[in-house]
N, C-alpha and C positions, 0 to 999 in steps of 0.2 A: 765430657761436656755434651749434654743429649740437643743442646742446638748447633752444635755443626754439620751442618752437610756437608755429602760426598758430593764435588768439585764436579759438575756438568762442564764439559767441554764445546756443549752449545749453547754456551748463557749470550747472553747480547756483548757483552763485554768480551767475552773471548770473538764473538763472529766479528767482531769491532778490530781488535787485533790483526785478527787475520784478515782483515780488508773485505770482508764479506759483509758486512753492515758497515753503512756512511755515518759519520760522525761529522760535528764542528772542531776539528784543531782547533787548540792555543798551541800546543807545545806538544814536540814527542823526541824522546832520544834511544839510548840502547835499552835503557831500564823501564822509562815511562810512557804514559800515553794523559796527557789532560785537554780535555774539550769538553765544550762545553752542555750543562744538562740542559733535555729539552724539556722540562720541566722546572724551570727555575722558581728559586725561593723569595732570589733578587735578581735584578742585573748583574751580571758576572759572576753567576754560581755555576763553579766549573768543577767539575772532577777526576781528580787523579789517579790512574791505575797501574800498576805493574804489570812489565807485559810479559814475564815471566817470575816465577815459579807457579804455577796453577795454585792458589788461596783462595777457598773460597771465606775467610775470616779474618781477623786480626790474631785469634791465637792459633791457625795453620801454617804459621811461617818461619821460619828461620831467622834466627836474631840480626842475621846479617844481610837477608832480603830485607826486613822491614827499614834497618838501616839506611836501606840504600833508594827504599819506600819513601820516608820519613826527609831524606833529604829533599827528593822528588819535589815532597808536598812543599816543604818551605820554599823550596825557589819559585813554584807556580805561584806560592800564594804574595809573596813578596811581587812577582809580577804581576795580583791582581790590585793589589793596594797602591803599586805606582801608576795603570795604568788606569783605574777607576777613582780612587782617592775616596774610599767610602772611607765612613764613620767610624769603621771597627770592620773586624772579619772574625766569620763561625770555622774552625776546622774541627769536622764531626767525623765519624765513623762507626759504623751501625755494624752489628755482632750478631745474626738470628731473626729469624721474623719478628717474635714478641719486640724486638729493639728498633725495627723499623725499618729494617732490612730488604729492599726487594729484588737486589738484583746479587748474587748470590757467587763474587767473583772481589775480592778485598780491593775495598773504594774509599778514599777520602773526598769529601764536599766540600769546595774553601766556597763560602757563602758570605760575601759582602754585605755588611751591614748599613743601613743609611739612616740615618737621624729621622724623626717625625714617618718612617717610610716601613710599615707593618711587612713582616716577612710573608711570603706563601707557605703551606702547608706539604711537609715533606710527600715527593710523588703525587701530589693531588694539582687538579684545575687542568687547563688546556697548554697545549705544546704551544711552547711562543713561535715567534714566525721568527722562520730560516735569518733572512735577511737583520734581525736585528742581533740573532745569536752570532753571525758572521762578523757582525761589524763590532760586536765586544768581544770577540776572537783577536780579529785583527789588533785592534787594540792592544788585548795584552799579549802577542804575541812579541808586538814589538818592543817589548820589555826584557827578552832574552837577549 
């Protein structure tokens, strides 16, 4: 596959891991890490990462990380739908730049969907303010 790359150990996602870049928590256990993007598409568009094995793809992984990926995502996003109560929810995952890919460390986006309420444009517009990604943190935190 000539879109995979070789796994940067200084992506944002790994400096996030290791505590070296701040992030907004919802949730983190031995497997995951989900917080939220500062770039959201909706309100409570959060993202779930493995905080091990080094992936930087969907097809780099061992069927039994993704598994244990895959669970990750559904409990995060089950706790975005109870503590937001949108319309609907997007869970996407990007594979290569051409796919829209930019941060280069295997990520799912559960992205809230709201009725009459147009989505934002993947990575594009301004970083929402701290304060209101805290307070839909908090939120669905308390759904664990």
């Amino acid at each position: 596959m000539t879109f995979v790359q070789r796994y940067d150990a200084d992506n944002i996602f790994a400096k996030i891991i290791r505590g070296e870049m701040a992030c907004i928590k919802a949730y983190e256990d031995e497997l995951i890490l989900a917080f939220m993007d500062i770039f959201p598409q909706s309100d409570g568009h959060t993202l779930v990462i493995p905080k091990k094995p080094p992936a930087t793809s969907f097809f780099d992984n061992k069927p039994s990380d993704l598994s244990d990926l895959i669970i990750g995502v559904q409990k995060v996003a089950k706790a975005v739908d109870a503590a937001l109560s949108p319309d609907g929810v997007r869970i996407i995952q990007f594979n290569g730049s051409e796919a829209g890919q930019t941060v280069f460390h295997i990520h799912f986006h559960i992205i809230p969907v709201y009725a009459g309420v147009a989505l934002g444009r993947h990575g594009d517009g301004a970083p929402a303010e701290a304060s209101k990604l805290q307070a839909l943190a908090a939120k669905i935190a308390a759904h664990f």
